[in-house]
C-alpha positions, 0 to 999 in steps of 0.5 A: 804559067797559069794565075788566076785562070791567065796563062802568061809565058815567061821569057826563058834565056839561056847560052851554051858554049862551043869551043871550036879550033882553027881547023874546026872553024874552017870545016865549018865554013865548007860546011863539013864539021861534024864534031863531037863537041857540037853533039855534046851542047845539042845534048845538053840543050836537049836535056830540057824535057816536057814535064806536066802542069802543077800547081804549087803555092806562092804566098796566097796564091796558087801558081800552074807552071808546067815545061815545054821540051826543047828539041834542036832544028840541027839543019837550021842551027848547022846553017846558021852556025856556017852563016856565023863563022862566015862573018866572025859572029861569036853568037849563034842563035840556036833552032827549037821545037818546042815540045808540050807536055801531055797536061799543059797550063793551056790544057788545064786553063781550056778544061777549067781546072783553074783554082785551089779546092780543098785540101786534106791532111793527116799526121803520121807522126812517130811512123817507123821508116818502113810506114814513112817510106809505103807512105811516099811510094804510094802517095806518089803513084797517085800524084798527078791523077786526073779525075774527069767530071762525073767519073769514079776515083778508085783507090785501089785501082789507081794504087795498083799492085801492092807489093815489092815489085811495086816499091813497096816494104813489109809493114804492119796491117790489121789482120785477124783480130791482130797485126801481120807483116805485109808488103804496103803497110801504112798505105792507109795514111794515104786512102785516110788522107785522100778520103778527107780532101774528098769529103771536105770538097763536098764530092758523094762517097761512092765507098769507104770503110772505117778500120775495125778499131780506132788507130792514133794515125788517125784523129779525130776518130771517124775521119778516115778510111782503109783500104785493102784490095779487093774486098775494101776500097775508096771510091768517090765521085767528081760531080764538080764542074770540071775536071780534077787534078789531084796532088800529093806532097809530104813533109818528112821534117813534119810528118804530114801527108797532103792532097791538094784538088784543084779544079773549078770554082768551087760550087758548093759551101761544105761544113764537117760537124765535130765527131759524135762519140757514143757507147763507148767501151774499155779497150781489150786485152793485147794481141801479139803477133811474132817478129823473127828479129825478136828473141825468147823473151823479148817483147816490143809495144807495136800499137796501143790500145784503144776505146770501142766506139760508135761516131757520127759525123755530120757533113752540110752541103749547101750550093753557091753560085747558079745553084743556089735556089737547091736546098742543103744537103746533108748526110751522116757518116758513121763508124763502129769502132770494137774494143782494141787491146793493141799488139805485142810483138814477140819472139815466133816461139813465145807461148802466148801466140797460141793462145 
């Protein structure tokens, strides 16, 4: 376990029961047993597996706990259970290997990945199921991303293919003015989600992209970003003091999505100004796009109007610590958002899909 930058190593007890005949305690002795019920607790000792550092929250603190395997010495446990059954001991004491994971709580406390950084949300309330499930597949493949010191997240490359192969179900993706089916609709929730944690520690953008229209998933308007490989990605940059751990959880009872980074100290003090909105413009007139599962005449509301406008969000950097004599640093960050009507779907046949 890794506190506060102390690593402590908590005393772990367990027993294990082998039952053992007359005839099996006696080959034993002779140091000839070889039974499946020996093999079957060296299975079930060998169960515990490594498993990597992370982070969770206890109370106010922040808590690394990661799992060394166990690998049974046979030949040292044999002798040792010879040695017991020689002198009628019920109690053998059995030979590990302790085996680390590849991200250790020492691997984390040696590169100063050590305290919470920041944290980023979103809400994706009222999602169908298959935007819920994109969401957790997705979210999930980037859980556990290490981001070394001066190196580039990339979004799309970390996601990797988006497709059924991949885990991922047909959902709705802007396109052409209006929605279409396509496998990994919903991913946005997670480049948006990822984009604020990224932003609110202060980190440069290398890119992001604001959607084409205002989406409600997505308030305030102006902090999120879309992806859609290869032409849009996200990308920013670690210019921290240590490496970065990225990691995903979701609430599915809520409906929220989080990334959490953990790494240094933080070096820097970052304040977000209030979205500023301005030439602002009616929302359009629908689109619609056809559903097979619909019949003639049937209509289903797929998404909602919305405003176009322009916002502009101002974000303050200002260094603490050694840095502290560097004068503040800010940047805008802008979005076009054009007139959005919402979409309709329909029937493949219905007249207004060739308008």
């Amino acid at each position: 376990m890794l506190v506060g930058g102390q690593i402590s190593r908590p005393l772990v007890n367990r027993a294990f029961e082998l039952r053992l005949s007359a005839e099996q305690v006696a080959a034993l002795r002779k140091g000839e047993l070889s039974s499946a019920s020996l093999k079957k607790v060296y299975r079930q000792i060998e169960t515990r597996t490594p498993r990597n550092a992370f982070f969770r929250q206890v109370g106010s603190s922040w808590v690394a706990q990661g799992q060394t395997g166990w690998q049974v010495e046979r030949t040292a446990t044999q002798r040792a259970l010879q040695k017991a059954a020689q002198q009628r001991q019920p109690n053998v004491p059995v030979s590990l290997t302790l085996q680390a994971p590849p991200r250790s709580v020492r691997v984390l406390q040696e590169r100063g990945v050590v305290e919470h950084v920041v944290t980023g949300t979103s809400s994706f309330v009222g999602s169908p199921d298959f935007r819920v499930h994109n969401i957790r597949v997705g979210s999930a493949k980037l859980n556990g991303s290490w981001l070394e010191r001066g190196a580039v997240f990339n979004f799309n490359a970390k996601l990797g293919n988006v497709s059924s192969a991949s885990g991922f179900v047909p959902g709705y993706i802007i396109s052409g003015g209006s929605l279409a089916l396509e496998d990994g609709g919903g991913v946005c929730q997670i480049s948006t989600t990822l984009f604020r944690a990224a932003y609110l520690a202060g980190l440069p953008l290398v890119e992001r992209h604001a959607h084409s229209h205002q989406v409600a998933y997505y308030d305030p308007p102006g902090l999120e970003a879309t992806v859609y490989a290869p032409s849009k990605n996200l990308r920013f940059r670690n210019d921290t003091a240590a490496p970065l751990l990225i990691q995903a959880s979701w609430d599915l009872k809520a409906q929220t999505l989080r990334f959490d980074f953990f790494g240094a100290a933080p070096d820097r003090r970052v304040q977000v100004s209030a979205p500023k909105l301005s030439d602002r413009k009616p929302a359009s007139n629908p689109t619609y796009m056809a559903d097979p599962k619909l019949k003639a005449g049937e209509i289903e509301r797929v998404d909602l109007p919305a405003s176009g406008v322009r916002v502009a969000i101002v974000r303050t950097i200002a260094r603490i610590g050694k840095d502290t004599g560097k004068a503040e640093q800010t940047d805008v960050l802008r979005s076009t958002y054009r007139p959005w009507g919402g979409t309709f779907a329909v029937s493949p046949n219905d007249k207004r899909l060739r308008r």
